[in-house]
C-alpha positions as CSV (number, residue, x, y, z in Angstrom):
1,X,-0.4,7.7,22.7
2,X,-2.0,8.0,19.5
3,X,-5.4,6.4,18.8
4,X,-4.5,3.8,15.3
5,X,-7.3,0.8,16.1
6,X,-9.7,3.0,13.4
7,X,-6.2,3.2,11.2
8,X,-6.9,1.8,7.0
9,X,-3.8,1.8,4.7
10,X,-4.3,2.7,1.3
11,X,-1.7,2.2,-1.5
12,X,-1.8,5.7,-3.8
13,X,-0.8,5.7,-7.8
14,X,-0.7,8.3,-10.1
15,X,-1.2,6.9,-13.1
16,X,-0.8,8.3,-16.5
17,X,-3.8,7.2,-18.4
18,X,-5.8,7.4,-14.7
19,X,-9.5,6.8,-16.3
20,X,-7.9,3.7,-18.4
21,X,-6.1,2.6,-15.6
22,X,-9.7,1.9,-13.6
23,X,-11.1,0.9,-16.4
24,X,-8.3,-1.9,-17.0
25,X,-8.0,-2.3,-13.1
26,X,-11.4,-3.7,-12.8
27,X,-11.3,-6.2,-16.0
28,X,-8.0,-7.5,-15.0
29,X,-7.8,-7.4,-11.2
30,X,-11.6,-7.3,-10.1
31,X,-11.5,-4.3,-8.8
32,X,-14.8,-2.2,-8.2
33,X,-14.7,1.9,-8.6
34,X,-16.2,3.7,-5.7
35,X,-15.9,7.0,-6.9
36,X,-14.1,9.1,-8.8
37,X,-13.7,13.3,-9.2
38,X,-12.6,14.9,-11.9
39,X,-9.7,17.4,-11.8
40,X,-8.5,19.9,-14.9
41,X,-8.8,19.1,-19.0
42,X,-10.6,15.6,-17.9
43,X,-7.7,14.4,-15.6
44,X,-8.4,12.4,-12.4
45,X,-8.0,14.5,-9.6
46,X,-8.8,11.5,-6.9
47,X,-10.5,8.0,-7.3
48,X,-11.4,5.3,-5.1
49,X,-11.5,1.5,-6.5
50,X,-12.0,-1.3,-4.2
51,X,-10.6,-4.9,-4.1
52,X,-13.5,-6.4,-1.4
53,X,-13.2,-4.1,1.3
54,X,-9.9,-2.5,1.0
55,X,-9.2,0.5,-1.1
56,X,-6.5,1.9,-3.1
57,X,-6.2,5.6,-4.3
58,X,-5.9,7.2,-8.1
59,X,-4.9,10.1,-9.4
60,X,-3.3,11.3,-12.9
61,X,0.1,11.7,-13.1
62,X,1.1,15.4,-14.2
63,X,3.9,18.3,-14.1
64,X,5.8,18.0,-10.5
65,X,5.2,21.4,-8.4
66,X,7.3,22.3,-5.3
67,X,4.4,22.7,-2.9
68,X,2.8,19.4,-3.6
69,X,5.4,16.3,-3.0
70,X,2.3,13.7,-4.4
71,X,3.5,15.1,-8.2
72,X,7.0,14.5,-8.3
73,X,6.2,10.2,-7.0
74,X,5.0,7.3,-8.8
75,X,3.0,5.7,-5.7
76,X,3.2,6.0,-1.9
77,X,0.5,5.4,0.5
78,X,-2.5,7.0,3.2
79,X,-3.5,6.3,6.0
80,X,-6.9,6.5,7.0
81,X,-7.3,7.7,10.8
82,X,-9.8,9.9,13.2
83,X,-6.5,11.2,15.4
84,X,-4.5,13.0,12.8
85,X,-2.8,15.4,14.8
86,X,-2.2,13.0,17.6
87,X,0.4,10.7,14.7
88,X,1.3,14.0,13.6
89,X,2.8,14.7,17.1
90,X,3.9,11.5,17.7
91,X,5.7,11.6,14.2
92,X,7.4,14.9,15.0
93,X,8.6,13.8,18.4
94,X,10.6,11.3,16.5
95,X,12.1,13.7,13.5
96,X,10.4,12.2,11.0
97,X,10.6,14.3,7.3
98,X,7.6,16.4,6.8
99,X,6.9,16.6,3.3
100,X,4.1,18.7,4.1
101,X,2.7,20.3,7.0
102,X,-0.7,19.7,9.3
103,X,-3.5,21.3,7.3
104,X,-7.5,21.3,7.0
105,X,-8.0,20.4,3.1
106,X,-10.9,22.1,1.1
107,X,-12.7,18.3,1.0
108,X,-13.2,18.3,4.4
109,X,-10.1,16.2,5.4
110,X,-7.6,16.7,7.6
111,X,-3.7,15.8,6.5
112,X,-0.4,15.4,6.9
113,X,2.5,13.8,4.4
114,X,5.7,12.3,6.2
115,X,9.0,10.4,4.8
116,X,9.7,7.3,6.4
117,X,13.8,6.8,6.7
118,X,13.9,5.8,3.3
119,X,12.1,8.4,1.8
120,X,9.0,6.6,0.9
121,X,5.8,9.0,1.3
122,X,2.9,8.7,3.4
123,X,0.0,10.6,4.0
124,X,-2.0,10.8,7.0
125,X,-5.8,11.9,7.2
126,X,-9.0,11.8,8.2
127,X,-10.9,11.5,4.4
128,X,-12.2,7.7,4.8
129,X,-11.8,5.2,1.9
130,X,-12.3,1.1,1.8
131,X,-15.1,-0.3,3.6
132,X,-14.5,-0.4,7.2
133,X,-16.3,-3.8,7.5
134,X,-14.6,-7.0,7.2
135,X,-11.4,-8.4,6.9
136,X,-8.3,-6.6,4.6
137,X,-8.2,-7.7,1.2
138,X,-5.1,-5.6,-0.1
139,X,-1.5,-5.4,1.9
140,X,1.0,-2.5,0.8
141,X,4.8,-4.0,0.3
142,X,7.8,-1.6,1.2
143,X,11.8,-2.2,-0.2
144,X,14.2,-0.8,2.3
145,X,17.9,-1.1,2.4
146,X,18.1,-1.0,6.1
147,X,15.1,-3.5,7.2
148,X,15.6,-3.2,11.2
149,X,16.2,0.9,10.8
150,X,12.9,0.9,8.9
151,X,10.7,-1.0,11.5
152,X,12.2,0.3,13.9
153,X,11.1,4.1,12.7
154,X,8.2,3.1,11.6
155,X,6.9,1.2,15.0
156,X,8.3,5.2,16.7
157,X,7.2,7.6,14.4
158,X,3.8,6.4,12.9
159,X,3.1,3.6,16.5
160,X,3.2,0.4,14.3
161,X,2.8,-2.7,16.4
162,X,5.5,-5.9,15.0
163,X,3.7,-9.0,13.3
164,X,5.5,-11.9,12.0
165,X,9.3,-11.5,11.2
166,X,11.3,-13.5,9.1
167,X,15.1,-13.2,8.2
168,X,17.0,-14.0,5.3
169,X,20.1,-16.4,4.7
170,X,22.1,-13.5,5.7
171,X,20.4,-12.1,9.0
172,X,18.4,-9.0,6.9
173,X,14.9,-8.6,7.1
174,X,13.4,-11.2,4.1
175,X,10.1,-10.6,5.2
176,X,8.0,-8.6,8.2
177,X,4.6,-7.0,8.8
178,X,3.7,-4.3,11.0
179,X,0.4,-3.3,11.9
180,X,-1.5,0.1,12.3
181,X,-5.6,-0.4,13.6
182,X,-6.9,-3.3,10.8
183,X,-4.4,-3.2,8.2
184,X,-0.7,-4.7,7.4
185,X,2.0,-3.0,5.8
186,X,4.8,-5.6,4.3
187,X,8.3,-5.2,4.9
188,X,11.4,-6.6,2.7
189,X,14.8,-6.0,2.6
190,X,15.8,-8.8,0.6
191,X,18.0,-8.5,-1.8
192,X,16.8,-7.1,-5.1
193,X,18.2,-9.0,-7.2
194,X,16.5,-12.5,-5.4
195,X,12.5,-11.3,-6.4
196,X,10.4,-9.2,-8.6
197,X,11.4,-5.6,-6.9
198,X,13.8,-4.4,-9.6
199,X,13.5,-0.5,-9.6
200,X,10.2,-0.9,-7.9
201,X,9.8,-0.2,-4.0
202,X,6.5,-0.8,-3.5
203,X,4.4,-3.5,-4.3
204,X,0.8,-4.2,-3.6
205,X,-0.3,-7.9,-2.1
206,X,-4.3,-9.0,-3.0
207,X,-6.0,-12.0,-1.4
208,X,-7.3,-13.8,-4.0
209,X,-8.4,-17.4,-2.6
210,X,-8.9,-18.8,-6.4
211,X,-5.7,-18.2,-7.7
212,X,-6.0,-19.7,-11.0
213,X,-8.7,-18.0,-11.5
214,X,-7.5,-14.3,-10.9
215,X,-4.6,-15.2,-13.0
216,X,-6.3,-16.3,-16.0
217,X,-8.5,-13.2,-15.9
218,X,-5.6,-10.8,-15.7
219,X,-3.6,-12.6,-18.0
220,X,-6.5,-12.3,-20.6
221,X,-6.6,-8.3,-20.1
222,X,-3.1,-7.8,-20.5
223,X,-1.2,-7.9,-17.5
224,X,2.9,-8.8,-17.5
225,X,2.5,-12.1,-15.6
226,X,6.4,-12.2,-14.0
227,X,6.0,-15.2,-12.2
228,X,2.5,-17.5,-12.8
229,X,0.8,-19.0,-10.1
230,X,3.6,-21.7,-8.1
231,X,3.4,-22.7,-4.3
232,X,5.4,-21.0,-1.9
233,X,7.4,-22.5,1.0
234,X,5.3,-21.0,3.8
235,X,2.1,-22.9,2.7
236,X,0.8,-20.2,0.1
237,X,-0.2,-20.4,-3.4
238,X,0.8,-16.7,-5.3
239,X,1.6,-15.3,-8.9
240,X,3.4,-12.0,-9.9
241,X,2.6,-9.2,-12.4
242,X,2.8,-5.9,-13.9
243,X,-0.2,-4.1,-13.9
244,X,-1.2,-1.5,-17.5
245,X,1.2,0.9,-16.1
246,X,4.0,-1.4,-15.0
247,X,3.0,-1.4,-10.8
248,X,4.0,-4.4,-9.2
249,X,1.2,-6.5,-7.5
250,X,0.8,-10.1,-6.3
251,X,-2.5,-12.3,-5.6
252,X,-2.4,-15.1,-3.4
253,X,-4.1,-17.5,-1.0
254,X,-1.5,-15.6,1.9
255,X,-3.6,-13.1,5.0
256,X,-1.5,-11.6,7.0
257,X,-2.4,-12.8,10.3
258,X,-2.9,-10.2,12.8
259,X,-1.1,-11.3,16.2
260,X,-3.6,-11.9,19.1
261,X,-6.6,-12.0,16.8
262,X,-6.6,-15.9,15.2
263,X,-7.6,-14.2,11.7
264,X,-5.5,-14.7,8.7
265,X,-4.1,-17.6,6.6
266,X,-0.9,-17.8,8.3
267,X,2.8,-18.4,7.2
């Protein structure tokens, strides 16, 4: 079976205005660059920005080629891993879409990208990012039509273990988290039309146990608060916005709780 306890997801934007984007990321959001390399005519070619110890992953958005699926998406995510080849196999043995094969990249990392059943992207590699120390700070959200299909795929092809589920008023999947080594990836197949997803099928939750606080500061830089800071039914206190670029995120008092481990905030 393929080793995932050293597994860290990262969410992955390309951004149009990358260099502003980190720059507006970090007044409005808190976030912290790590590092960042530059690619052709002072574009972004990859950037790290932390949010406590979790990471997420820039790049500038440019002309989509054929051989690189990355330019032709908006966002998608990585995952951080030592046993690439080992999800790689596992992945295949289940059909899932490569988007591009098994290679050794020329910064040392080995990778892989896949599509899920709905498409969405995912890389997986061994180039490290966030701060393997301490608890998550930052949980990807995924929009599928078909909920169960999509858990179900995701728990064969990529060896996610099942968290909390909860359904909707009509038996889909409102809200579910599945885990891979530290780190949560958020579920929802809720209808569109009942949230903040819109055209948007990714979102990006951030633990923020001030809410006020982190509102008021992104509100002051900018950001397109969709929903201000209200308490939810499961016990939470959360806000909604649009980041400089229009990416969906959402700060909150909620930690996924990891099952077994007595970490988290609960639901």
């Amino acid at each position: 079976m393929t080793k995932t306890a050293d597994a860290r997801i990262v969410p992955v934007f390309r951004y149009q205005h990358a260099e502003a984007a980190l720059t507006w990321l970090s007044r409005a959001y808190g976030f912290a660059t790590h590092e960042v390399f530059k690619g052709e005519s002072d574009t972004v070619a990859h950037a790290e920005t932390r949010f406590g110890p979790s990471a997420i992953a820039i790049s500038s958005a440019g002309a989509a080629a054929a051989s690189n699926p990355w330019s032709a998406v908006r966002y998608g995510l990585y995952v951080c891993l030592g046993d690439v080849d080992g999800l790689a196999a596992r992945a295949a043995s289940e059909d899932a879409v490569v988007a591009q094969p098994l290679r050794d990249m020329d910064y040392g990392a080995r990778e892989t990208s896949l599509r899920d059943s709905e498409q969405h992207l995912w890389s997986f590699g061994s180039y490290p990012m966030g701060d393997p120390g301490g608890p998550p700070t930052l949980f990807a959200g995924l929009h599928y039509g078909d909920g169960r299909k999509a858990i179900d795929f995701l728990q064969r092809a990529f060896g996610f273990g099942r968290g909390l589920t909860v359904d909707g008023e009509r038996g889909e999947i409102d809200h579910a988290e599945l885990w891979l080594g530290r780190d949560a990836v958020m579920v929802s197949a809720s209808p569109k039309g009942s949230g903040f997803w819109g055209e948007h099928t990714q979102c990006t939750y951030g633990y923020a146990p001030d809410v006020e606080a982190h509102h008021a500061r992104a509100q002051a830089a900018g950001a397109t608060i969709l929903q201000p800071p209200h308490d939810t039914p499961y016990g939470a206190r959360t806000y909604y916005s649009l980041d400089v670029e229009g990416f969906l995120w959402s700060f909150g008092t909620y930690r996924p709780e990891k099952p077994g481990t007595g970490t988290g905030t609960g639901r």
